[in-house]
C-alpha distance (Angstrom), angle and dihedral (degrees) to the residues before:
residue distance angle dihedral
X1 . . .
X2 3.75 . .
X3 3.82 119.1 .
X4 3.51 117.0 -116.5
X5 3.76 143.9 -161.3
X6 3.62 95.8 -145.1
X7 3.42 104.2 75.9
X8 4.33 117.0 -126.7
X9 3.86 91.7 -124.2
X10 3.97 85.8 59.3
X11 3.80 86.6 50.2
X12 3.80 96.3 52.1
X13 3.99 95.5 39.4
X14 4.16 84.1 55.8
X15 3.97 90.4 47.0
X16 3.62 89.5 52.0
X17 3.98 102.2 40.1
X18 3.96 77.5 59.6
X19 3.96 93.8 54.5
X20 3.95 100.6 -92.1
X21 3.67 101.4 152.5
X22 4.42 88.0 -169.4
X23 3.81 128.1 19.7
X24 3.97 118.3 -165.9
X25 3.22 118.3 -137.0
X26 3.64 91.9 -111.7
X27 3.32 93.0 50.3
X28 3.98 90.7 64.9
X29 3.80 86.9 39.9
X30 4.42 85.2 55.4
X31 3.65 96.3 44.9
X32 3.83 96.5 42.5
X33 3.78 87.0 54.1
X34 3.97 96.2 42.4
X35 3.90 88.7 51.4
X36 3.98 87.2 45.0
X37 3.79 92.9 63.4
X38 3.92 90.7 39.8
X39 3.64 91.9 56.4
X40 3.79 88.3 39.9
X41 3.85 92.7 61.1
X42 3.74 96.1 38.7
X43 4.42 91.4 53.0
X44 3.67 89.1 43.0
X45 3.80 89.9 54.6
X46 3.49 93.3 36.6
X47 4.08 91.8 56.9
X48 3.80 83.3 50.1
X49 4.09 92.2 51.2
X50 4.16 84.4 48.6
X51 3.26 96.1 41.7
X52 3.76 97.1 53.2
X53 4.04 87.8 51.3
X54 3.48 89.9 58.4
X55 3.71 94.4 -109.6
X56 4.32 129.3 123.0
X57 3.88 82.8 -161.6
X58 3.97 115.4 96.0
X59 4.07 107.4 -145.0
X60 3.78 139.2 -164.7
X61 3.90 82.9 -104.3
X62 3.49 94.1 59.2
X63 3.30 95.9 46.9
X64 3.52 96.9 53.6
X65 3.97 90.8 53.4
X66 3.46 93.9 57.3
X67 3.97 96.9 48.4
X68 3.69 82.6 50.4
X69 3.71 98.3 48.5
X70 4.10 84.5 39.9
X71 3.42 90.7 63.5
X72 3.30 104.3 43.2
């Protein structure tokens, strides 16, 4: 299994807050690594948004563009 950052206990509480009565451990290991990449894409794009505005400081703003543009 990969390492993630998102820690598995994260992954099970969110599973469960959304009426998963069990979570596998590989399920926690999938999602972790699904939400990875998502994040991924949306910093990457989010650097870009900052970058372009002159700024080395990632904000709410920019964030919000790139989930936009993400799920577009």
């Amino acid at each position: 299994m990969a390492r993630t950052i998102i820690s598995l206990s994260s992954m099970e509480k969110l599973l469960k807050k959304y009426g998963a009565p069990r979570v596998s451990e590989d399920a926690k290991q999938a999602l972790s690594e699904a939400l990875e990449e998502v994040g991924k894409k949306i910093g990457e794009k989010s650097l870009s948004f900052a970058n372009h505005s002159g700024r080395k400081t990632i904000k709410a703003k920019d964030i919000k563009l790139a989930v936009k543009e993400f799920k577009e």
